[in-house]
N, C-alpha and C positions, 0 to 999 in steps of 0.2 A: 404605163408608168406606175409606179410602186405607188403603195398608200399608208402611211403611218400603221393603220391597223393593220396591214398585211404583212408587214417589217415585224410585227410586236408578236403575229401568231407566229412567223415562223420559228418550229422547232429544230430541234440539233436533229442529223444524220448519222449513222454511222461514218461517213465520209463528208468533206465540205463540198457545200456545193452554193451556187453565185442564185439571186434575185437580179434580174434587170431590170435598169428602171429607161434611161437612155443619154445616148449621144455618148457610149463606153462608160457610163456610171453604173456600178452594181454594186450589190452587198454579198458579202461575204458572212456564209455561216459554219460556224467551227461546229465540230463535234462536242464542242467543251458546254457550247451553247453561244459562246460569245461572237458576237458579229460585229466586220467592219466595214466599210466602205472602202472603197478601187474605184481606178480609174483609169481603163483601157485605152489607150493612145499608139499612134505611129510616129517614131521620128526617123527622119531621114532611112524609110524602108523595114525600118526595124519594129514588130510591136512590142510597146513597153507596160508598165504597169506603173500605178501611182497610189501608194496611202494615202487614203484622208483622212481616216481617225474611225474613230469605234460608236457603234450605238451604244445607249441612247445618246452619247455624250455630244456626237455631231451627229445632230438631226436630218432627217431628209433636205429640208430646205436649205441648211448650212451646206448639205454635203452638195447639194448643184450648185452652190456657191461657190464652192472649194472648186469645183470643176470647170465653171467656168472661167474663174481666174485663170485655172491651168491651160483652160483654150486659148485664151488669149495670148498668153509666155508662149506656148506654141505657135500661136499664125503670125508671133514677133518673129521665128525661125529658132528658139532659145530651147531645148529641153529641160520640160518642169520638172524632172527626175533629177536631171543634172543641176539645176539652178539650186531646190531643194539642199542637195548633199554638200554644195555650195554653201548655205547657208548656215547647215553644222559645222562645220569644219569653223567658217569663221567662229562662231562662238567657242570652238575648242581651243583655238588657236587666240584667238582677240585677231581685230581687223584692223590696226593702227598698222604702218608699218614697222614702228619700232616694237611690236608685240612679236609680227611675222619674222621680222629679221633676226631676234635672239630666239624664236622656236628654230630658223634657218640655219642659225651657226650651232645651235647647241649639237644638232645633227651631223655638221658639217667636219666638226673639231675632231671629231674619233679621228677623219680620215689623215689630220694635220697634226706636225708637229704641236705641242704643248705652246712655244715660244710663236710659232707663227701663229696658229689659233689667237694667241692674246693682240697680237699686232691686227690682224683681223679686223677683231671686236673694236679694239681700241681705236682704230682708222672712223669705223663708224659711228660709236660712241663721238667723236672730238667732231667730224666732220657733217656725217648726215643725220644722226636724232635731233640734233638743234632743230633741223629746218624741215627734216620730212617727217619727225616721230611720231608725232601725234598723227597726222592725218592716214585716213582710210587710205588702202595702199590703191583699189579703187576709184581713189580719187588723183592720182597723182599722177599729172601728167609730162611729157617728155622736157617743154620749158622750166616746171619745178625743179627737176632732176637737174638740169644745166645750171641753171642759177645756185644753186647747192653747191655743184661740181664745179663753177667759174672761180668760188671765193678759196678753192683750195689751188687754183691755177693761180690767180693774184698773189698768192705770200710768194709766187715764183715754183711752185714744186708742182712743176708739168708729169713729171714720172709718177709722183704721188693719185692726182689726178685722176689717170687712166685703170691707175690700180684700183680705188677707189669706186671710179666708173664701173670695175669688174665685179668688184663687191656687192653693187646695187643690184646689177646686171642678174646677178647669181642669187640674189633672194628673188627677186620678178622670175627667173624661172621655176623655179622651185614652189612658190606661190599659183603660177599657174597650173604646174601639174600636180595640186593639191586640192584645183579649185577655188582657188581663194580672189585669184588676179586674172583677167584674161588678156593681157599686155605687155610687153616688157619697154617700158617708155627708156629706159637706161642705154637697153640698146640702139634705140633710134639715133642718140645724141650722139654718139660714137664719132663719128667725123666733123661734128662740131666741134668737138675740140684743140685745143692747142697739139699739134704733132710732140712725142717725146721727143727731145735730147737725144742726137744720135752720136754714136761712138764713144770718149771716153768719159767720164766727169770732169766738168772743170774743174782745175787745180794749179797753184803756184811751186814753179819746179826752181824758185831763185831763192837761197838764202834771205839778199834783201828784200823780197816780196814776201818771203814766209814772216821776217822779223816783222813786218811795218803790219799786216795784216792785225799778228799777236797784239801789238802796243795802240792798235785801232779797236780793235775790242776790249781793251783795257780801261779804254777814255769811254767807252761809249755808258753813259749816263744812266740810262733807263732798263740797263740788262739788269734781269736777280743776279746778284754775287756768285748761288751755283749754277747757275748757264754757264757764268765766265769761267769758274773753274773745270765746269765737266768739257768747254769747247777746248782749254788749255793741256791736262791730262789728256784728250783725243787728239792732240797735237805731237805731246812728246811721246806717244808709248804706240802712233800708227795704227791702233785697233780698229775693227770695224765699229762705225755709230751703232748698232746693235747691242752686241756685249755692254758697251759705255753704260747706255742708256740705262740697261736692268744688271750695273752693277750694285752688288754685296759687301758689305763693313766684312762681312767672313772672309771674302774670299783673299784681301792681303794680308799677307805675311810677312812678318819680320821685320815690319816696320823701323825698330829699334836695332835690329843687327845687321850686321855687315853684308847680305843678302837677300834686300828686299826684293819680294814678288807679286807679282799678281797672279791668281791661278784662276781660269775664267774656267767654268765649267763647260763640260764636252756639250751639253743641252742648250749651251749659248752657242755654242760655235757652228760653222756653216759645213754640215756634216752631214749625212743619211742617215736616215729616222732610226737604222738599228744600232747607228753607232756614239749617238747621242745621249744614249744613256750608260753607255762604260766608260769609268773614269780614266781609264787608260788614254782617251782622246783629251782629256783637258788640258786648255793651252796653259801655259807656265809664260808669264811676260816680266824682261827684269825690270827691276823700275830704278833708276834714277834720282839722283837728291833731289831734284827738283820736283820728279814727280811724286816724290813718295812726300814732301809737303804740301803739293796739290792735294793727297789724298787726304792729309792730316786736317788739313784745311776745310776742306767739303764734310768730314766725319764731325766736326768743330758745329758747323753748319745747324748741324743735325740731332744735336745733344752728346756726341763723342761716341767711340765705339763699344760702349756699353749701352747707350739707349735704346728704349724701343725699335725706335725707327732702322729697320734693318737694312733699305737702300742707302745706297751712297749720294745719289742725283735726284731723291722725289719731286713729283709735278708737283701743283700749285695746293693738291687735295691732301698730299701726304702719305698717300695711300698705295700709288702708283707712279713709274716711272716720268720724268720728262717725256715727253713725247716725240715721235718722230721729225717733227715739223720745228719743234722747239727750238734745237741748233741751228737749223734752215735758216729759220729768221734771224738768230741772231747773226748771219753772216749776212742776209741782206739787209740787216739794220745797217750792216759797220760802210756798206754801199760796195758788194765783193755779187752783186749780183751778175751771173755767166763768167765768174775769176774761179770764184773757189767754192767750195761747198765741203760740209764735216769729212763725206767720204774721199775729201781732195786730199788729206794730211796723207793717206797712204803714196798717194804718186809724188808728192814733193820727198816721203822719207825715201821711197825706192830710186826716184830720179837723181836727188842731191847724193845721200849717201854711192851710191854705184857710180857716179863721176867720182866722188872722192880717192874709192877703192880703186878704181882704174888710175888715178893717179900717183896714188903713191906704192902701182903694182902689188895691188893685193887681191889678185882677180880670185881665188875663194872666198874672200869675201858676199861675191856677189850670192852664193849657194846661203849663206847663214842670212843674210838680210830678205831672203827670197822665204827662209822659214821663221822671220819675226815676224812678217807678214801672214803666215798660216795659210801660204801656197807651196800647199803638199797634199800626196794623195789622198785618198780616205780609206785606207786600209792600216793592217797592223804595222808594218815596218817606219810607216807616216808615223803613227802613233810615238812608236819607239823613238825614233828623232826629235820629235816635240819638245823632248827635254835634251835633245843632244847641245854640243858646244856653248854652253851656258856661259863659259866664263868669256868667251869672244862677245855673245849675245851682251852681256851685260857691259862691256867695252864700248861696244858699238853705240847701244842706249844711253850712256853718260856723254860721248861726243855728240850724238845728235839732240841731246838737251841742252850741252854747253854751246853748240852752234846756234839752238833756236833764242837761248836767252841772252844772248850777247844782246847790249843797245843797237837799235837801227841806227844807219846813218843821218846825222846831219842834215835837217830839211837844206 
């Protein structure tokens, strides 16, 4: 075994070469002069090597200290190399999971759309920092993860949920092949949860069910003013909850003249990453009297369309959209919970309106109601139609407004 004074005479070589002391502890002497201590081990077949730090600064006795702890991490089955690099990385990264999960997605978003990326983040910001953020991601185990996951199943939004579940899923892995986690508790719970909603969304395809819904969330007491207004505009103009959500005071037009629009940008719309940023794909939606005072209304909301505030529907912060869940709830406020749901207004406009047209034999009809809806393909000729029959488009949007604001029936 080494002796303090045989460490101190040793001089530099032209090449380094090792002092043994024992059980794979040796020093290391550079040419430079500067020596450090190793530590030679097997794991799993393989020989490894292991820093323990430099003389003088770690001593002999420290350094069989250091060695022995590593024997130990070893006859646990763990290699102290690996556990080690483990341990940088947390401190590079932070070891909370809400520290892992924004290193996870900052990574993650090149691959995604701009708009998806934010729904992402924002799923887990609303959903899982509450309840997982703070804690070591080490520490969190697969009942955490469900009881997290259960309270986004409760507001009713089973699809949300699983999404959600994925999101977790996908920082635990990414975390373990960084070293950080050696788990993925998110996946275990997988079949603990509530099955999705199979086939279509629920939705009201009767006139009198769409009116009495509307004048149900009219009364309903405890909604903010623009919930009700952004649930009402997602009623009369058929959009998807998306678009709604992260609309812009820019983006309508002509509020004052005889051709009011909505022009949702290509990068809202449900389109292919290369086609989302030429504005050739922006949807054009006409708006209606009614709705173009919903819009008037909500901008009013907000300090008018001059103010800062450049959404049309911000959440609670101001900063940021209402959220996906937001609408959700307010239809299971109004008690429409497995009736209808935001993304339900498109099948009652396509259902009602296309009985209409079939009855009063206007079966092309049914091709221009099939493109208010923004089912068309995702290529250039799509594009070019986008703004086709505009004047039919905007006929069609004033009856399906005057149909929805008619009074319900008579209890």
């Amino acid at each position: 075994m080494l002796t303090d004074v045989a460490i101190r005479n040793a001089q530099p070589r032209p090449k380094r070469y090792k002092l043994a002391d024992a059980h794979g502890l040796y020093l290391e002497v550079l040419p430079t002069g500067s020596k450090s201590w190793r530590w030679k081990y097997r794991f799993a077949g393989v020989e490894k090597r292991l820093t323990l730090g430099p003389y003088p600064l770690i001593t002999i006795r420290r350094a069989r200290e250091l060695r022995d702890e590593a024997r130990g991490v070893l006859l646990g089955g763990t290699d102290p190399g690996a556990q080690r690099r483990a341990a940088r990385t947390q401190v590079r990264y932070g070891e909370t999971f809400e520290a892992i999960a924004r290193s996870w997605h900052a990574q993650k978003k090149v691959t995604l759309t701009d708009r998806y990326a934010e729904q992402v983040l924002a799923r887990l910001e609303a959903n899982i920092f509450p309840h997982l953020g703070k804690l070591a991601i080490r520490e969190i185990t697969p009942p955490l993860v469900l009881e997290a996951i259960r309270k986004i199943e409760q507001r009713g939004a089973a699809t949300m949920a699983h999404e959600v579940r994925g999101h977790v899923s996908e920082v635990f892995v990414w975390a373990i092949a960084a070293g950080i986690a050696e788990t993925d508790p998110a996946a275990i719970i997988r079949r603990a949860l509530a099955p999705m909603p199979s086939g279509r969304r629920p939705a009201l395809v009767t006139l009198p069910e769409a009116r009495e819904l509307l004048a149900k969330i009219d009364a309903l007491r405890r909604a903010q003013p623009g919930t009700k207004l952004a649930s009402r505009l997602l009623a009369l103009t058929a959009v998807r909850p998306g678009p709604l959500r992260l609309a812009e005071k820019t983006e309508f037009e002509d509020l004052d003249g005889d051709a009011p629009l909505w022009r949702i940008p290509a990068a809202k719309m449900k389109l292919s990453k290369r086609n989302k940023g030429d504005r050739a794909f922006d949807f054009i939606v006409p708006l209606a009297p009614a709705a173009v005072a919903i819009v008037r209304e909500a901008m009013d909301l907000t300090g008018g369309p001059a103010s800062k505030q450049r959404l049309l529907f911000p959440g609670v912060n101001r900063r940021v959209p209402i959220s996906d869940s937001t609408l959700s709830q307010l239809y299971l406020d109004a008690g429409y919970r497995g009736r209808h749901v935001p993304h339900g207004w498109r099948a009652s406009f396509s259902t009602i309106m296309n009985e209409r047209a079939a009855k009063a034999g206007r079966p092309e009809d049914r091709a221009i109601i099939d493109l208010m809806l923004a089912h068309m393909r995702d290529d250039v000729e799509a594009a070019y139609n986008r703004a086709a029959y505009m004047g039919r488009r905007r006929e069609l949007a004033c009856e399906w407004a005057q149909l929805l604001e008619a009074p319900p029936p008579a209890a």
